[in-house]
Backbone bond lengths (Angstrom), bond angles and torsions (degrees), N, CA, C in turn:
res aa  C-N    CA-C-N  psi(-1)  N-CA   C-N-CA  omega(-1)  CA-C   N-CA-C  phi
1 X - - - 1.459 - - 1.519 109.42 -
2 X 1.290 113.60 143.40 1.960 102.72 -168.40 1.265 79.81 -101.34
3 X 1.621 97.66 171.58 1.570 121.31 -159.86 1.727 89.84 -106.77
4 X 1.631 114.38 127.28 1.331 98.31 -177.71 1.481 105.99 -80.65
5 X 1.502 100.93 161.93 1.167 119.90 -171.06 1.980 107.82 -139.71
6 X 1.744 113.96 138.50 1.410 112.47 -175.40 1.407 107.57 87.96
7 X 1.454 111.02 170.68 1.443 120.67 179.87 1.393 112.61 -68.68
8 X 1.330 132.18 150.40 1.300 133.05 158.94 1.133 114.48 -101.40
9 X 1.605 132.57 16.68 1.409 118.08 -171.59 1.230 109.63 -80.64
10 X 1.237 132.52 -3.02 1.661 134.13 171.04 1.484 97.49 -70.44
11 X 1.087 153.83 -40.11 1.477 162.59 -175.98 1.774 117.69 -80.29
12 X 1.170 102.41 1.14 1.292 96.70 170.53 1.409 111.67 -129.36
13 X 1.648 103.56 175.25 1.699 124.04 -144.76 1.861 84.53 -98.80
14 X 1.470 125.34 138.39 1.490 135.00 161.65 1.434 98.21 -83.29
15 X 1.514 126.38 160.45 1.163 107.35 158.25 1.670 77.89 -169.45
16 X 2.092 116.38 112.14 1.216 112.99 -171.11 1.605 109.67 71.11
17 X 1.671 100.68 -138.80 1.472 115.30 -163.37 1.327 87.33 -101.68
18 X 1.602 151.26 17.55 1.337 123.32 -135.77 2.148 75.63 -160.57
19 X 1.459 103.29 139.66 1.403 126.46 177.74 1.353 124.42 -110.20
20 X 1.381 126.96 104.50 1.358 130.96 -140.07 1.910 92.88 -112.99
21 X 1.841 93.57 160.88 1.418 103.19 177.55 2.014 123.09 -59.79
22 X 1.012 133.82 142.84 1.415 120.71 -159.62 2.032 100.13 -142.30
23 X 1.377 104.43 21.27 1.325 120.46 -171.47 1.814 91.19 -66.24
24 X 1.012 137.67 167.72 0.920 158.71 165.77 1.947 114.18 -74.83
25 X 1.338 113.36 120.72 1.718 96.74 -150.54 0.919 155.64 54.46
26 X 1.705 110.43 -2.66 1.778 118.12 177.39 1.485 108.22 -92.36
27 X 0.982 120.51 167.80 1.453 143.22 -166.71 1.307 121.86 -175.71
28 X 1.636 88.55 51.76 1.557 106.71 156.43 1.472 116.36 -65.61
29 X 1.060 122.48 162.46 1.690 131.53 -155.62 2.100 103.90 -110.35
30 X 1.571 97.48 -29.09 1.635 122.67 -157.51 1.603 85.00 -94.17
31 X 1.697 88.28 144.09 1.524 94.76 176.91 1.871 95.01 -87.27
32 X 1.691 101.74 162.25 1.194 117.94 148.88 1.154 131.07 -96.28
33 X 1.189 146.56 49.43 1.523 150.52 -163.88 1.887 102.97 -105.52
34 X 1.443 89.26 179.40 1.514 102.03 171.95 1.986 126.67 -92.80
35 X 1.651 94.72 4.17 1.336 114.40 151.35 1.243 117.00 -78.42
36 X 1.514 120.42 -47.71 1.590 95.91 170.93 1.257 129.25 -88.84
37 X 1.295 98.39 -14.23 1.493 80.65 176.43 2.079 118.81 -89.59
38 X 1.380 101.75 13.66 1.608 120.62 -170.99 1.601 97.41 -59.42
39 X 1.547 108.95 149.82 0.977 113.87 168.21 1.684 138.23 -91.26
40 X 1.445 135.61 154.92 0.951 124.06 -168.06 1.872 102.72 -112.37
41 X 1.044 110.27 154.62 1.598 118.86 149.89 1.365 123.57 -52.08
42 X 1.520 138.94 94.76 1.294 130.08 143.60 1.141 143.11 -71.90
43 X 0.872 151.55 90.93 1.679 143.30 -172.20 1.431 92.44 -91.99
44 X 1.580 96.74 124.59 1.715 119.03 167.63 1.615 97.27 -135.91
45 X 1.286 125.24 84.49 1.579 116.54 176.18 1.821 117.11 -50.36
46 X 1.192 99.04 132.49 1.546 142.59 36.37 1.929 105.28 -111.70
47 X 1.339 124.27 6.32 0.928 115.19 167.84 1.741 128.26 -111.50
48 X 1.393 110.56 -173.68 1.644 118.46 -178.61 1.699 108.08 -148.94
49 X 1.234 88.01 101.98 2.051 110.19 -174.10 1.416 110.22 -106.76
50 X 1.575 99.88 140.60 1.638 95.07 169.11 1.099 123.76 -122.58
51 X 1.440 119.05 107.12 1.943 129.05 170.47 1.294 91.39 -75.21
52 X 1.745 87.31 150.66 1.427 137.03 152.85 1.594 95.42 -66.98
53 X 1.348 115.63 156.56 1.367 122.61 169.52 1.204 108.80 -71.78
54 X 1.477 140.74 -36.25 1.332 130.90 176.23 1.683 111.67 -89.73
55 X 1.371 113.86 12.42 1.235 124.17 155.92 1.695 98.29 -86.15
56 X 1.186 118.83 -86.21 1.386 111.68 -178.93 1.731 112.69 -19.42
57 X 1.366 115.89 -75.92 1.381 125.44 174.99 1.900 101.95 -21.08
58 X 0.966 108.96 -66.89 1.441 103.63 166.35 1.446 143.88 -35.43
59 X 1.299 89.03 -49.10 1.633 113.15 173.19 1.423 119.47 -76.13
60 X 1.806 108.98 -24.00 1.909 95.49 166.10 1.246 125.08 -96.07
61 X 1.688 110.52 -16.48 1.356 128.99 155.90 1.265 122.91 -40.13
62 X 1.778 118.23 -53.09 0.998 134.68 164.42 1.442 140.27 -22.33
63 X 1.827 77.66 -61.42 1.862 103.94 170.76 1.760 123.67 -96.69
64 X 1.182 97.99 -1.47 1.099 111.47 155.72 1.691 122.86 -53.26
65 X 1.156 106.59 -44.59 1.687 130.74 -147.76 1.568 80.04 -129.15
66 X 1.088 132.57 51.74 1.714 136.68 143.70 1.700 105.61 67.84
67 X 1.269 121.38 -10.40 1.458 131.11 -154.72 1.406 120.48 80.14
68 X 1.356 95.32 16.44 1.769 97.43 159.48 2.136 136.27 -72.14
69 X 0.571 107.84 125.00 1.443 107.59 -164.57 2.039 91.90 -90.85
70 X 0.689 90.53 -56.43 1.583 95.77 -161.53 1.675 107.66 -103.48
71 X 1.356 137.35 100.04 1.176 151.90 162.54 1.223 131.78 -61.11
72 X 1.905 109.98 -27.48 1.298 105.40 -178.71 1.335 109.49 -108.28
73 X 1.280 123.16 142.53 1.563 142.14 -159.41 2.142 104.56 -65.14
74 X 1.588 79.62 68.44 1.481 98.83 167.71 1.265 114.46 -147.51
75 X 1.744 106.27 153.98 1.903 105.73 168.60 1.538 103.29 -125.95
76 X 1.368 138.30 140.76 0.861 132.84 -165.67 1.966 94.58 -85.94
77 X 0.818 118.86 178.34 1.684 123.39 -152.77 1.775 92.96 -153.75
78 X 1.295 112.84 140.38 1.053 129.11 162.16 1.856 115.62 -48.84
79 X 1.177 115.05 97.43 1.816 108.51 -175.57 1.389 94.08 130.78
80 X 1.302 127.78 -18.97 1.775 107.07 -161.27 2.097 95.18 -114.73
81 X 0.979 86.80 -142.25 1.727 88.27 -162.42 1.551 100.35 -163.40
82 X 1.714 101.28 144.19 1.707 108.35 -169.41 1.955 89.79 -127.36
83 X 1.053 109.29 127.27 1.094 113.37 -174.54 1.864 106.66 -108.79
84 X 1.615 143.37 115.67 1.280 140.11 158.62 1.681 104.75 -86.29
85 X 1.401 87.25 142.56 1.856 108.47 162.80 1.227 111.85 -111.38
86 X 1.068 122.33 137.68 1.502 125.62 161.70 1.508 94.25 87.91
87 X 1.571 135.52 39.79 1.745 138.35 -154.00 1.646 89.07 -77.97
88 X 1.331 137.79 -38.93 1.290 132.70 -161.81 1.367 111.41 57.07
89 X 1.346 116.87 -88.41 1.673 130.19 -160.52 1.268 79.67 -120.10
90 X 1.425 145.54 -21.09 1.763 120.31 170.65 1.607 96.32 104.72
91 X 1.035 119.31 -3.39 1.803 123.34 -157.29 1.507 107.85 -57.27
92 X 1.283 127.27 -35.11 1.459 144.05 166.69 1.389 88.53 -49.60
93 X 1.603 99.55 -84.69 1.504 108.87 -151.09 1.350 123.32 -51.48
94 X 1.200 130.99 -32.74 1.416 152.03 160.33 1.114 119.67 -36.07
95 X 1.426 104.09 -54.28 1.831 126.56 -176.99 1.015 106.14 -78.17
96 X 1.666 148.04 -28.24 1.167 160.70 148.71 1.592 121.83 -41.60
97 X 1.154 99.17 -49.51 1.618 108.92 -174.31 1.492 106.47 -94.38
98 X 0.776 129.26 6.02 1.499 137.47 155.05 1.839 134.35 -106.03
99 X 1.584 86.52 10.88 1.535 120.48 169.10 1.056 125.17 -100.53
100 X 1.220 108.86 -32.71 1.933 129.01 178.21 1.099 130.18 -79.71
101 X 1.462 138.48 179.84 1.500 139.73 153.63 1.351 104.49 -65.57
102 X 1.478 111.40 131.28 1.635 92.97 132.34 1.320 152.31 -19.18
103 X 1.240 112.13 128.39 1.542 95.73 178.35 1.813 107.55 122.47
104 X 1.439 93.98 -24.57 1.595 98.31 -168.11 1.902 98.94 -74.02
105 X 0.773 125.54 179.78 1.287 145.48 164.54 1.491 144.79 -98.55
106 X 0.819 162.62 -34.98 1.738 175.80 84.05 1.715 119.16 130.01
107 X 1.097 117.66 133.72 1.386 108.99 157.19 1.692 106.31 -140.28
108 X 1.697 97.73 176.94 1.708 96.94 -177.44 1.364 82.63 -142.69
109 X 1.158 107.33 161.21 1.410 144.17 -176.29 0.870 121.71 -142.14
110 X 1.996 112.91 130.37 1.311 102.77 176.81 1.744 106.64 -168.87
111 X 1.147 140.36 138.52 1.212 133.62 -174.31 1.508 115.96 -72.69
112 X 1.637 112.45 -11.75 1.604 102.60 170.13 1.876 95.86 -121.90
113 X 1.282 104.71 147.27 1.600 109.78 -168.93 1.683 105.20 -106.55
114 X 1.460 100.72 -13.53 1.862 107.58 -174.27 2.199 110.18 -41.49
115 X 1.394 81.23 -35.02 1.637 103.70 -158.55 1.568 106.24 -72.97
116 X 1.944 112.45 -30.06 1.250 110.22 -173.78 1.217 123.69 -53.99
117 X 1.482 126.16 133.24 1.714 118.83 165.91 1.744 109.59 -68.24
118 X 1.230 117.27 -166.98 1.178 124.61 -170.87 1.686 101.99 -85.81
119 X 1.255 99.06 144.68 1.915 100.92 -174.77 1.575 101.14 -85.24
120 X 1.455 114.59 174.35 1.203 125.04 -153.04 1.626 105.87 -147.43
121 X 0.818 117.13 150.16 1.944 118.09 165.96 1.809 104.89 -31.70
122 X 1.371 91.63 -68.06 1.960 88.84 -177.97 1.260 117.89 -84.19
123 X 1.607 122.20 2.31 1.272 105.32 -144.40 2.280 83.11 -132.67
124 X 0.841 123.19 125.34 1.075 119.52 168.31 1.847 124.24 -133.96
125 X 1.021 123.81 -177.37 1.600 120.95 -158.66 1.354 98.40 -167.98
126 X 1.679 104.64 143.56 1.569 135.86 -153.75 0.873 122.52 -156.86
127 X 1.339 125.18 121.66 1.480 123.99 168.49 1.251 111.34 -103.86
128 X 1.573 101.55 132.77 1.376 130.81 -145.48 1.318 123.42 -177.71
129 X 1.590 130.15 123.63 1.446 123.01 171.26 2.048 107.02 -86.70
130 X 1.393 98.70 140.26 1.440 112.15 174.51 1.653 96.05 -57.61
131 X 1.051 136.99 -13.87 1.775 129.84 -179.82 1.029 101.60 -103.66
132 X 1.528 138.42 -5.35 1.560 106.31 161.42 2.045 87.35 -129.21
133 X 1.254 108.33 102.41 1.787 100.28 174.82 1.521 101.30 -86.02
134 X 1.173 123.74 170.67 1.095 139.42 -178.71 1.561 107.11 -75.46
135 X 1.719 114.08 122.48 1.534 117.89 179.18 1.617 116.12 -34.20
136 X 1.588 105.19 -55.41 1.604 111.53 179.36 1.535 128.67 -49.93
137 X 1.276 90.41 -20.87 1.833 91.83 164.80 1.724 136.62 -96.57
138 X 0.993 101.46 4.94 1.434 99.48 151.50 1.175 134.53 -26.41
139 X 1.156 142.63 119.77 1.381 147.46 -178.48 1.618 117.47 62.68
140 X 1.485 123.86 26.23 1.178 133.67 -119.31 2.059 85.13 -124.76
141 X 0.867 110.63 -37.84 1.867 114.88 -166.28 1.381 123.95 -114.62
142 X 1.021 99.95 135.22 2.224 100.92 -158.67 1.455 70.19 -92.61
143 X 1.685 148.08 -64.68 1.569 108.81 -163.93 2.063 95.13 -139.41
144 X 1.337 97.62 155.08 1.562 105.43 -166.73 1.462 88.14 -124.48
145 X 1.381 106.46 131.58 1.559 125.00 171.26 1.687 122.34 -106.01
146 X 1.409 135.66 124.46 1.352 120.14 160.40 1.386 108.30 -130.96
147 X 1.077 102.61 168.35 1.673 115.78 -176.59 1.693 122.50 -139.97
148 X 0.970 109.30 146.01 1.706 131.55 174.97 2.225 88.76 16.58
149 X 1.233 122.64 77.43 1.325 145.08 121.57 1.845 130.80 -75.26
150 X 1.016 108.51 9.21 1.609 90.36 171.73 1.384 94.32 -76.45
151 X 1.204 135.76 -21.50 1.734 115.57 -175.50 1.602 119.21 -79.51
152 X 1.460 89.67 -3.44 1.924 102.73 176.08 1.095 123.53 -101.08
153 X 1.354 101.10 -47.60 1.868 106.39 -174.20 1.398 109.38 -80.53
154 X 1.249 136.26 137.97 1.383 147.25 162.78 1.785 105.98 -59.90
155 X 0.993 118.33 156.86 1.764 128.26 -176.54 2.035 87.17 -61.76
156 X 1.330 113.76 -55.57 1.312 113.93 -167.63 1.454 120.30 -43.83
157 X 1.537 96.96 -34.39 1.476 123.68 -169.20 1.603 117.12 -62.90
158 X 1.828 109.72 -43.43 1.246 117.17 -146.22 1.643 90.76 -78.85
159 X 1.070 136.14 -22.76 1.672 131.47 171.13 1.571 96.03 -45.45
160 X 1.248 83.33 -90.44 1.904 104.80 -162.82 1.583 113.60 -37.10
161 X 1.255 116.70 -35.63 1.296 137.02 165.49 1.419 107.76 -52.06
162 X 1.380 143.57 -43.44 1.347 133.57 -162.65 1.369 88.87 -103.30
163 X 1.273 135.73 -44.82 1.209 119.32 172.63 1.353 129.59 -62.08
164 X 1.355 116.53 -12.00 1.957 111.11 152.71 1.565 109.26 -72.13
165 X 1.219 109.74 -26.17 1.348 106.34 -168.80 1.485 111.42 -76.48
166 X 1.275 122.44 -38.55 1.480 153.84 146.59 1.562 100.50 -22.41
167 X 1.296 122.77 -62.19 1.405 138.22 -160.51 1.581 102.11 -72.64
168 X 1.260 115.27 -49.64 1.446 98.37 -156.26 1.659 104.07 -103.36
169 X 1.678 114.84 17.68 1.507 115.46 178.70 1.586 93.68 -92.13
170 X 1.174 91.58 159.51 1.538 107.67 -179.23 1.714 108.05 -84.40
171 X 1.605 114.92 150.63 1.520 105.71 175.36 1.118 117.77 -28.26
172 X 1.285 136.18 150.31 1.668 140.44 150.68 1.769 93.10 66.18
173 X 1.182 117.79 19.21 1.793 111.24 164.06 1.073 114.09 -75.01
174 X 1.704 114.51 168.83 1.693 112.44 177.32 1.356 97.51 -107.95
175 X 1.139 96.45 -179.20 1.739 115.68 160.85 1.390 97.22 -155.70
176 X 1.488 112.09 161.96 1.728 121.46 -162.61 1.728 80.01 -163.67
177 X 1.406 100.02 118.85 1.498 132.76 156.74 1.162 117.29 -123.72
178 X 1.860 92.67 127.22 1.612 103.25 -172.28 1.695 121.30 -118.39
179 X 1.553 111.11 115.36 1.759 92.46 -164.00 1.707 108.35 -133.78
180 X 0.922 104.71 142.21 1.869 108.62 -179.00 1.527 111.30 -67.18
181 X 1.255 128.50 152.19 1.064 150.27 -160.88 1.622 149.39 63.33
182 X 1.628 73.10 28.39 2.020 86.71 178.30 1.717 110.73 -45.14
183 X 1.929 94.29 118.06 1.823 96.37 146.41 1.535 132.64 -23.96
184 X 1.156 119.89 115.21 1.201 132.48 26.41 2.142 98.10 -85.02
185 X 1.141 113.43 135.48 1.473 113.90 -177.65 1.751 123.57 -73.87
186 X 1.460 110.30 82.88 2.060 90.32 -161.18 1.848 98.65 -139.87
187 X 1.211 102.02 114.81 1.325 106.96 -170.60 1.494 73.62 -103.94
188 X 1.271 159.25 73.96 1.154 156.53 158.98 1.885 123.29 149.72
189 X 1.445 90.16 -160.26 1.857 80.07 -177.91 1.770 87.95 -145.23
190 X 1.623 121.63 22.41 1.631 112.14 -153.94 1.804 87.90 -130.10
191 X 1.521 88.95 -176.22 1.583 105.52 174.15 1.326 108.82 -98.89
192 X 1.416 124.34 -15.19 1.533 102.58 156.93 1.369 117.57 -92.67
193 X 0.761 131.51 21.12 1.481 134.72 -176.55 2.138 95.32 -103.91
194 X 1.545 106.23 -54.90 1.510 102.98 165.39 1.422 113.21 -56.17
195 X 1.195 140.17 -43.15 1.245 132.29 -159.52 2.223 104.81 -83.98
196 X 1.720 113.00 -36.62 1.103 102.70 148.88 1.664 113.17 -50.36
197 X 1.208 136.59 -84.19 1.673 136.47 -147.88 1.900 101.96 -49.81
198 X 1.845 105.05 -36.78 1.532 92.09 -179.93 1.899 101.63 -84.06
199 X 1.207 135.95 -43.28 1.991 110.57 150.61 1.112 111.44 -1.49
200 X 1.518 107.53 -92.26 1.772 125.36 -160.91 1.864 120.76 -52.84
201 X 1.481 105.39 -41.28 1.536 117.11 154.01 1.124 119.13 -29.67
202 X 1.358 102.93 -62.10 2.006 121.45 178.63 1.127 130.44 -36.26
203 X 1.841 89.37 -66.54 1.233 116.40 -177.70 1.684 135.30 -53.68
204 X 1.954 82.74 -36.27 1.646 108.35 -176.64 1.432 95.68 -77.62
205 X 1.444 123.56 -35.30 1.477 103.38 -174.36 1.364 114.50 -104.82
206 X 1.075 131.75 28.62 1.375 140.90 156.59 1.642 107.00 -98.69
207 X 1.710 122.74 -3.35 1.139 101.07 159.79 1.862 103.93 -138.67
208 X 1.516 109.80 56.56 1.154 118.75 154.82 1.608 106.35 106.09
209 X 1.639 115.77 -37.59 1.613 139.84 -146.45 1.640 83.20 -81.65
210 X 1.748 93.95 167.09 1.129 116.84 -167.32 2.276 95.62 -124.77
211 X 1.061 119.57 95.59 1.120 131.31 177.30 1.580 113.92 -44.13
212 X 1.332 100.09 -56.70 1.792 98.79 -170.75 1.549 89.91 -125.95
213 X 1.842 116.10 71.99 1.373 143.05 169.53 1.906 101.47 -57.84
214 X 1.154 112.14 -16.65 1.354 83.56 -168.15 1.329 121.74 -116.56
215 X 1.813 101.04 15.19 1.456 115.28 132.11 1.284 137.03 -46.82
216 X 1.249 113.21 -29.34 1.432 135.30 -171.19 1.716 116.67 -88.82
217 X 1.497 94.22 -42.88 1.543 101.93 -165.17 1.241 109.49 -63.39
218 X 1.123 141.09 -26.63 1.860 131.12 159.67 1.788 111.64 -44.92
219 X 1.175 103.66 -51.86 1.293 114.37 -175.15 1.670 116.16 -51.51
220 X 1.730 88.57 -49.65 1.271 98.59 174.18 1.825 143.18 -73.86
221 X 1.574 88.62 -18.30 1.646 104.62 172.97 1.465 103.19 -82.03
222 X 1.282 114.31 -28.81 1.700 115.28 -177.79 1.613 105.16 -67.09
223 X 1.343 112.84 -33.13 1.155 96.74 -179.37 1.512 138.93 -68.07
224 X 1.366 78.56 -27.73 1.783 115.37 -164.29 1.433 101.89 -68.29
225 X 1.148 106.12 -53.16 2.077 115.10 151.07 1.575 87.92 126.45
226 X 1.166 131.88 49.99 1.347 148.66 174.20 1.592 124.10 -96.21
227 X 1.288 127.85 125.06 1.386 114.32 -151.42 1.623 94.07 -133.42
228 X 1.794 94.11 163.60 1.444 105.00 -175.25 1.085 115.15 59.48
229 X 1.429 130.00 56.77 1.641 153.63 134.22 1.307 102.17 -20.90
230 X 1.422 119.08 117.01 1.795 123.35 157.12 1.723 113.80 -147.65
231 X 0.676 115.86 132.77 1.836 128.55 -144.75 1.657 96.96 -137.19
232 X 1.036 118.64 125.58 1.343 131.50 -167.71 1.556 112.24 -149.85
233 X 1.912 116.90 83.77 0.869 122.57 -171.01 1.657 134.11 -96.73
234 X 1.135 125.76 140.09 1.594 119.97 -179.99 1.155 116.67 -138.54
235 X 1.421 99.04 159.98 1.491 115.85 179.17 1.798 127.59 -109.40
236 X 1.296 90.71 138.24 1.654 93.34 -171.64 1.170 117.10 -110.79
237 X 1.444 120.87 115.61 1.769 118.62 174.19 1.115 111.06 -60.13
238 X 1.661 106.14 140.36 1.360 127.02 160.81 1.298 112.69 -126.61
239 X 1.684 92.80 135.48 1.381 107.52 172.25 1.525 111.46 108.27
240 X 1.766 117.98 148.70 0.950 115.62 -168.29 2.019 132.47 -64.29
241 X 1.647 105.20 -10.00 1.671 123.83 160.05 2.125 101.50 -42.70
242 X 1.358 110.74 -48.02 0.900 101.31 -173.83 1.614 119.38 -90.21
243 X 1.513 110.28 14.15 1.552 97.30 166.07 1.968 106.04 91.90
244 X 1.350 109.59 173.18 1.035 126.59 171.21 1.946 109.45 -23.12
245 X 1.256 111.31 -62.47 1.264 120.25 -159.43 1.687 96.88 -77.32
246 X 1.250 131.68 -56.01 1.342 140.94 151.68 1.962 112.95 7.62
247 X 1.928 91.43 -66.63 0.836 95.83 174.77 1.497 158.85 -103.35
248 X 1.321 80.33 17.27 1.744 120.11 -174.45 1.729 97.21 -80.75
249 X 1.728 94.23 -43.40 1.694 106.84 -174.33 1.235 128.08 -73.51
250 X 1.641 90.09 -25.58 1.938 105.78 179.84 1.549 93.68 -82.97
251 X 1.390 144.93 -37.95 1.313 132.59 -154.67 1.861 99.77 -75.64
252 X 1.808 110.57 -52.03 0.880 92.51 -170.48 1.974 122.55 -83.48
253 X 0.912 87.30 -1.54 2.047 93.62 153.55 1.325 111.21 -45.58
254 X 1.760 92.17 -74.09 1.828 115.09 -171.14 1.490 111.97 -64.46
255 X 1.488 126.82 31.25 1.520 139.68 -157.74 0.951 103.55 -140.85
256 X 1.700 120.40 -29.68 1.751 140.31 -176.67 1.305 92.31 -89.27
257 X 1.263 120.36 -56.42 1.055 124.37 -171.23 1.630 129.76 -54.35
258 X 1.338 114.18 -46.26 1.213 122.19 149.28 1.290 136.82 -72.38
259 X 1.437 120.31 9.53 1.216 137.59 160.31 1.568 114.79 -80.77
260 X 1.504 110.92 -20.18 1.510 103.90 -178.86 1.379 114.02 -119.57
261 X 1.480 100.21 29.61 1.514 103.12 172.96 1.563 133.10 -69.22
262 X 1.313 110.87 -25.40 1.144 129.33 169.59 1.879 108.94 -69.48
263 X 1.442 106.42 -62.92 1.724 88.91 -177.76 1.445 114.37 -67.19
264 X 1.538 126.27 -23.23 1.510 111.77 135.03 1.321 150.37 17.02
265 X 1.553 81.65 -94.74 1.680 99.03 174.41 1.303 122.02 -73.84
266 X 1.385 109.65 -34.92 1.634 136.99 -174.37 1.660 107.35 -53.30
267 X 1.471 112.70 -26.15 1.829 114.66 173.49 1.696 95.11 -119.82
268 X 1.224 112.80 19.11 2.015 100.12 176.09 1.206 117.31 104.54
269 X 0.991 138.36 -13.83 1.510 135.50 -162.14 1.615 130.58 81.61
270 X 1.619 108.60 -20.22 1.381 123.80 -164.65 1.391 123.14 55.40
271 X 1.564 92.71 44.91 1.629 91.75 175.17 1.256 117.21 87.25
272 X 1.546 118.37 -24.42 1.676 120.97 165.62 1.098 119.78 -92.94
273 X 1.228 129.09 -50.22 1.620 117.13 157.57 1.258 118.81 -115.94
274 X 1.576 125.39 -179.10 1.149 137.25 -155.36 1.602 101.27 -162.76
275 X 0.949 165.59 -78.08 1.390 168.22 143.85 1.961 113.55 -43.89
276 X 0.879 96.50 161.69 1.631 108.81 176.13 1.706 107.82 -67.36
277 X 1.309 105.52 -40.39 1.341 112.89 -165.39 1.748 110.96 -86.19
278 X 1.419 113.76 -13.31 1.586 124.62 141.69 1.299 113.44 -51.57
279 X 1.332 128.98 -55.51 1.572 135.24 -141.25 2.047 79.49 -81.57
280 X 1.319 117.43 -39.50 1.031 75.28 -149.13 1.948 110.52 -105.19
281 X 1.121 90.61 13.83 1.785 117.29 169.24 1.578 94.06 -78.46
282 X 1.480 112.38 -50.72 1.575 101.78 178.78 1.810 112.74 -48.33
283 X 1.674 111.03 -56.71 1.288 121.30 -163.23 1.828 93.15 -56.92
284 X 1.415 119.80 -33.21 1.500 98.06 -168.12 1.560 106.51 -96.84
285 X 1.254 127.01 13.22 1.351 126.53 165.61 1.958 99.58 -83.56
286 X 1.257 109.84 -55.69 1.732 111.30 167.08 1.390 103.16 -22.93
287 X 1.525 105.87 -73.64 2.060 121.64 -151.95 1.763 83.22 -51.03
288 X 1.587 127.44 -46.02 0.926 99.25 -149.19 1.941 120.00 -96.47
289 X 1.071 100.85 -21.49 1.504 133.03 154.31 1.537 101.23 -26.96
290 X 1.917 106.36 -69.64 1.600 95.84 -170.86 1.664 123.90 -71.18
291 X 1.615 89.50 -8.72 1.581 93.92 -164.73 1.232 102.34 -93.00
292 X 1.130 120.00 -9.41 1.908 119.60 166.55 1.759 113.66 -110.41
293 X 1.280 99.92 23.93 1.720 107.31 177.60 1.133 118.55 -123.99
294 X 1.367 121.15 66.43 1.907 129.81 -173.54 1.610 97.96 -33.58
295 X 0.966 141.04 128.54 1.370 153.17 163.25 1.748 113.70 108.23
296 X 1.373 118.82 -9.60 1.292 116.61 155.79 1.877 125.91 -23.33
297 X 1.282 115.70 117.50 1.779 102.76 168.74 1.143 107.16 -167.94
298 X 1.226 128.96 -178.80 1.082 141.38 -156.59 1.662 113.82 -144.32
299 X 1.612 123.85 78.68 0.911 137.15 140.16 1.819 141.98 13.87
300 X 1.459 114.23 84.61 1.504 114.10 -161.72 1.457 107.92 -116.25
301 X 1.008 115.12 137.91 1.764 111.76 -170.01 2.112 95.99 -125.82
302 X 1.517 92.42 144.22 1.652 80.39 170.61 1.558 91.51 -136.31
303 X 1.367 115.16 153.64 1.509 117.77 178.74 1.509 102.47 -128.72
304 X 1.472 116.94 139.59 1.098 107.24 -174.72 1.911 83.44 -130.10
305 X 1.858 103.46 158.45 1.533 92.68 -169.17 1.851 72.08 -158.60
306 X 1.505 93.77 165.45 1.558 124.57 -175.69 0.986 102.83 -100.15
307 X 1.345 131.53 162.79 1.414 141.48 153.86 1.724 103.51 -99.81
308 X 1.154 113.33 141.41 1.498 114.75 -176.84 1.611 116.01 -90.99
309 X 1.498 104.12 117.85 0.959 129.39 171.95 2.010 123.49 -0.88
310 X 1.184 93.66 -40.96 1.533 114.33 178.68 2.125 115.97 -133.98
């Protein structure tokens, strides 16, 4: 598979103010533009850094999960290979390979390439869907990582999808999939917070996706014939009750959230909105909902699973 190289913005779909995925079969939901991937102001004294929003997204995920990167009872080893899906900006993978020995290997994957950083000796980048991997990798990765895809993969998808992933880990390899909205499902404690989750439900299944996917994903690793299931779930405050971190968590929600305003409107609103200038009176009834609802959060599940030995 060649490593893309140059801009891809000639290859993708406009739609409004907002620049959509144009991969061949994907049906990602998230725009690709230079709004999302724009950077923000951090102040962490004594310094001042600037994330990408799906850098940030990374970074509360991160601390979410103690600053653990890797959950399933593996170390990658000098000689073997860590493969990400869905790498975007690589923010996992990056942070990973600068944890390890030498020697390890890396790739990222991803159906839009705009987002890739610059590749590296260990560190390389691909455009590529996790449902069709490249034949040559078979048996190829001691552990395979993906992240927050229910807005990409179609319900049809998520089989065939673990079974490439299945394919190209090595015997007794892991894989660790990580997705928002673990049961019990509550990005809040209000009625706009229900009336967002039944939106997004809609939305996801009016274009194939599975909204609260990680109901499913037991079902789905069992099928795949993947063993030693361990699921290690948390919760993230939103909103300013919870302080600094609260609101780091509520912004980048309300960042997702306004990212799908356009496919939104584009089928009607479902009865909740109707104009742009609805969508976004809705989004600030949310911001403000969580920030006056002590127990508001947002729900993260990670599954980590084996490949069987034979």
């Amino acid at each position: 598979m060649p490593r893309a190289t140059g801009d891809s913005t000639a290859g993708a779909t406009s739609d409004d103010a907002r620049t959509y995925h144009s991969f061949p079969g994907a049906h990602y939901i998230l725009p690709a533009d230079e709004l999302e991937k724009e950077s923000f102001i951090l102040n962490v004294w004594p310094f001042t850094c600037r994330l990408s929003r799906l850098n940030r997204q990374h970074r509360l995920i991160k601390r979410a999960y103690d600053d653990k990167l890797i959950w399933a009872p593996v170390n990658p080893v000098p000689g073997s290979a860590v493969l990400d899906c869905g790498t975007g900006t690589g923010a996992w993978l990056l942070d990973l390979a600068d944890q390890v020995p030498q020697g390890v290997q890396f790739c990222g994957i991803d159906t839009e390439s705009r987002f890739f950083p610059p590749s590296r000796p260990d560190v390389e980048f691909i455009t590529s869907s996790v449902t069709a991997l490249p034949s040559e990798w078979s048996s190829k990765f001691q552990l395979v990582h993906q992240r927050l895809l229910a807005v990409a993969l179609k319900a049809s998808e998520w089989p065939h999808a673990l079974l490439e992933i299945k394919r190209v880990l090595v015997p007794e390899g892991w894989a660790q999939f990580e997705e928002a909205g673990a049961e019990p499902f509550n990005w809040g404690a209000g009625p706009v917070t229900a009336r967002f989750h039944d939106m997004m439900s809609k939305l996801n299944a009016s274009r194939g996706h599975i909204w609260n996917v990680t109901s499913h994903i037991p079902g789905f690793l069992a099928d795949a014939g993947f063993v030693n299931v361990r699921t290690e779930v948390r919760g993230v405050p939103l909103g300013k009750w919870a302080g600094k971190a609260g609101c780091e968590n509520r912004d980048n929600s309300i960042d997702f959230i306004r990212a799908v305003r356009t496919p939104v409107l584009k089928v009607g609103g479902f009865g909740y909105v109707s104009t742009g200038d609805e969508f976004d009176h809705f989004v600030a009834e949310l911001k403000d909902e969580w920030d006056n609802t002590p127990g508001s959060k947002q729900n993260f599940a990670i599954f980590s699973v084996q490949k069987p030995a034979s």
